[in-house]
C-alpha positions in Angstrom: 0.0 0.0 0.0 3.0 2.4 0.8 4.2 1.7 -3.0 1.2 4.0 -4.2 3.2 7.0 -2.8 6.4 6.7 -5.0 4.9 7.9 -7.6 5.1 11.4 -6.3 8.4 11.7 -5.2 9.4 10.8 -8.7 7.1 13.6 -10.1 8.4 16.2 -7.6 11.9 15.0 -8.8 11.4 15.5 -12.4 10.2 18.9 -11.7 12.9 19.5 -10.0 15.1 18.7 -12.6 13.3 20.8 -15.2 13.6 23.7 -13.4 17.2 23.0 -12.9 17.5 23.1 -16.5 18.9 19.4 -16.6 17.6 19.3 -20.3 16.8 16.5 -22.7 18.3 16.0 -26.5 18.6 18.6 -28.9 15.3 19.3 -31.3 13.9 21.6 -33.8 10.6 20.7 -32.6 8.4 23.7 -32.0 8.4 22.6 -28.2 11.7 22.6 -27.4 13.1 24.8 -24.8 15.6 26.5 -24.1 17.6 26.7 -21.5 20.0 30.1 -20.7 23.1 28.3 -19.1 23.3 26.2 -22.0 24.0 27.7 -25.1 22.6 26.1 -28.9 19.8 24.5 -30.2 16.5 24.2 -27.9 16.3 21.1 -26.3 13.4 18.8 -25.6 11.7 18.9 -22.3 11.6 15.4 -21.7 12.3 16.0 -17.8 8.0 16.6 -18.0 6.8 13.7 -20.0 8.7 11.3 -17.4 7.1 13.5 -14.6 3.9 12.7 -16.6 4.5 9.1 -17.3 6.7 7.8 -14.4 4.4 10.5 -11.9 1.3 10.7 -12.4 0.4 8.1 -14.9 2.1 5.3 -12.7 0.3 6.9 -9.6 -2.9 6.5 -11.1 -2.2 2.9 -11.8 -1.2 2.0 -8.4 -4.2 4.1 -7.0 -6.7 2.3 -9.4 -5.0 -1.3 -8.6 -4.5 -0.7 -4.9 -8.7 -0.2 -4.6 -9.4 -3.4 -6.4 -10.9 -6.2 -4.7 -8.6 -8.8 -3.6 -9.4 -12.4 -4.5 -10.0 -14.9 -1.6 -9.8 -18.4 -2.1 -7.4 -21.4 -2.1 
């Protein structure tokens, strides 16, 4: 049950990191961001789609999974 809090922490890291400017690849997508201690092309901003995915995605999952019924039996 204490598994379904994880989740946040790694969501509150990734943020974290994003507004360190620990940046993704390069891109030329119209997305990209960029950061001003690192100079050059824009980079992507992929410190928020793992907050997204690895965050709140997974804590969604674990919340939805934790609330199921248990079997009983043999």
């Amino acid at each position: 049950m204490g598994a379904v809090g994880a989740p946040i922490g790694l969501f509150l890291g990734r943020l974290a990191n994003f507004i360190n400017g620990e940046s993704g690849a390069n891109t030329s997508v119209p997305w990209g961001m960029s950061f001003r201690p690192l100079p050059g092309l824009p980079r992507h901003p992929s410190q928020l789609y793992e907050a997204l995915l690895e965050g709140l995605v997974l804590f969604a999952v674990l919340l939805v999974l934790s609330r199921r019924k248990r079997p009983t039996g043999s």
